[in-house]
N, C-alpha and C positions, 0 to 999 in steps of 0.2 A: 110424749106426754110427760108432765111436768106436775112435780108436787112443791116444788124447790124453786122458785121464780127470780130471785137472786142469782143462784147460781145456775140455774138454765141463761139467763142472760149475760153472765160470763162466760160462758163457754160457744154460746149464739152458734146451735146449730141452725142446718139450714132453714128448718122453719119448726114451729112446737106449740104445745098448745098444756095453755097452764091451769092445773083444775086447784085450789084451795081446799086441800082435802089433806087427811093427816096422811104420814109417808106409811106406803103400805097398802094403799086404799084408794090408787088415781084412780080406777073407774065409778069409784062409788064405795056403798055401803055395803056389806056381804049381802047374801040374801035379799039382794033388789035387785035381777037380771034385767028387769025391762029396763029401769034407771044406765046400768052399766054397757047396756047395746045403746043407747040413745048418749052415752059421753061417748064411746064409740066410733056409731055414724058421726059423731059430728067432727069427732077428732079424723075420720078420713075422710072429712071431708075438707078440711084442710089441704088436703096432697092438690086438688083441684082450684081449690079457689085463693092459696099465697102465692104471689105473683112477687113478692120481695123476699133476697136474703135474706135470713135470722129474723122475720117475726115471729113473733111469741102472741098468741091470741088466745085471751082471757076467756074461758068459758062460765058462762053464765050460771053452771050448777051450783051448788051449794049444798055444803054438809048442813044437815036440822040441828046438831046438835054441839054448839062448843064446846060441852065440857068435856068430851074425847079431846080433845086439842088440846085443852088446859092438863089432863092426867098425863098425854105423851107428856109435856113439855115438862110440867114434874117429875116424871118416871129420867128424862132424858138428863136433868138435871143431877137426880141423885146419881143418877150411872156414870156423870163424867167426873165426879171423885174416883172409882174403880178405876176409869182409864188412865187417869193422871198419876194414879199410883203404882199401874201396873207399866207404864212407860219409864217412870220414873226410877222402878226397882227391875228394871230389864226385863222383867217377863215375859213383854210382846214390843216389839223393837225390830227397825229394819236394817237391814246393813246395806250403807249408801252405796258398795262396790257392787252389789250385785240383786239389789231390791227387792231381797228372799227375807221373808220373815224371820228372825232370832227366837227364841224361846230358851 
């Protein structure tokens, strides 16, 4: 399952299935179980019915409301000044010899 459809398609696992829903939230809305068993079923029902490599099959659900998408993408926005600063002054930084977080 897939919130990331760009980079679900770089990486083209064997097969996935892509919901446009904010990251955090591929089966759905909290608080909507019948919604999130029905993106669910349908997501296995994919194991049965991709018959090709690395498809990616759009499902048909839909968040009601964009302005959660709009406040992520804000939120996401101001927070990559923090990271760029805190990479930038070593804070959180990997070391290529061995792929272990610095601090």
């Amino acid at each position: 399952m897939s919130s990331a459809r760009d980079i679900t398609a770089k990486i083209r696992p064997p097969r996935a299935v892509f919901l446009n829903h904010p990251l955090g939230n591929a089966v759905g809305r909290p608080s909507e179980p019948d919604q999130q068993r029905a993106v669910l079923r349908t997501a296995l029902g994919l194991l049965e019915s991709a018959t090709e490599p690395g498809v990616i099959v759009d499902l048909a659900f839909r968040w009601p409301d964009d302005t959660c998408v709009l406040k992520l993408n804000e939120q996401y926005e101001r927070e990559a000044g923090i990271v760029l600063r805190q990479r930038s002054e070593g804070e959180y930084d990997v070391d290529p010899s061995t792929g272990e977080c610095r601090h």
